[in-house]
C-alpha positions in Angstrom: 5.7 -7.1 -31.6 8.5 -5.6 -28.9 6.9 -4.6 -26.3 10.1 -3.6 -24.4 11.4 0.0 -23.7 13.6 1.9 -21.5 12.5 4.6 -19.4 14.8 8.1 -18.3 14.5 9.2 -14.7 16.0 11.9 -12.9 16.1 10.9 -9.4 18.2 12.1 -6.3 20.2 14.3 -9.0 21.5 11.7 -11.1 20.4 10.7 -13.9 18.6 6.4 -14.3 17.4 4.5 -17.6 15.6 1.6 -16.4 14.2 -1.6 -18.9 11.0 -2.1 -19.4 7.9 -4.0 -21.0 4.6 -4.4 -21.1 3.0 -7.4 -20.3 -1.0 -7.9 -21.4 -3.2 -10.0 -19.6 -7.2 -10.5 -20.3 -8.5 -6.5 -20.2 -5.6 -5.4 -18.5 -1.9 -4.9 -18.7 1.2 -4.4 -16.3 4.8 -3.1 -16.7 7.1 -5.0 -15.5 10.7 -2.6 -14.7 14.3 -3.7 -14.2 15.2 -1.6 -11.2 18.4 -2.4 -10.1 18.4 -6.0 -11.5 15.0 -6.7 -9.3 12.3 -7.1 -11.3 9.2 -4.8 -10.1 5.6 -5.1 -11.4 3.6 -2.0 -11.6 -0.3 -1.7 -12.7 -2.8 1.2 -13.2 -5.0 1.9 -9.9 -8.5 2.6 -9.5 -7.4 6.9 -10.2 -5.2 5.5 -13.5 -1.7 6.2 -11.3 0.8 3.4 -11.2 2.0 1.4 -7.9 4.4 -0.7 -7.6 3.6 -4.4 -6.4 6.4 -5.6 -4.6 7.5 -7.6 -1.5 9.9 -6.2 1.1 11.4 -9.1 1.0 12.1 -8.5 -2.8 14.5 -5.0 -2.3 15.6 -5.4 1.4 18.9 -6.6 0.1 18.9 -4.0 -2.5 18.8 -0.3 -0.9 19.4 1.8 -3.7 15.5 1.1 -4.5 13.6 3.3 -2.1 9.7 4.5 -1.7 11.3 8.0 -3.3 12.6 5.8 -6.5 9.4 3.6 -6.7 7.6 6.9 -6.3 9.3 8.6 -9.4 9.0 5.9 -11.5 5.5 5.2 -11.1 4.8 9.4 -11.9 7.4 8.8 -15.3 5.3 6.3 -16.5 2.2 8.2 -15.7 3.2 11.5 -17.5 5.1 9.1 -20.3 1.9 7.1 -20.9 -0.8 10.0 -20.3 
């Protein structure tokens, strides 16, 4: 079973397709995202949004991945798996 996708944004006025998959663990699941070639985890919160579980230390070399961005892919994913 593939559980790999990609997933459209429209950001800043361009349009993104980032790849994705879903990754199962015990009663819970996360989607891990290829932003940018830097991989970035995110998981459902206590409200059933996503957020992104990163490092700084992960993007800081890497500043086309903003708050904004992390912010529009965790509401895609939320309207895409709602």
């Amino acid at each position: 079973m593939d559980n790999s996708f990609e997933l459209p944004i429209h950001y800043n006025g361009k349009q993104y397709s980032f790849s994705g998959s879903l990754i199962t663990y015990g009663y819970s699941y996360k989607i891990a995202m290829d932003i940018f070639d830097t991989l970035i985890n995110f998981e459902p919160d206590e409200e059933g949004s996503y957020r992104a579980l990163i490092y700084p230390e992960e993007i800081k070399d890497n500043p086309a991945i903003t708050k904004a961005l992390l912010q529009q892919i965790a509401e895609t994913l939320q309207e895409a798996l709602s």
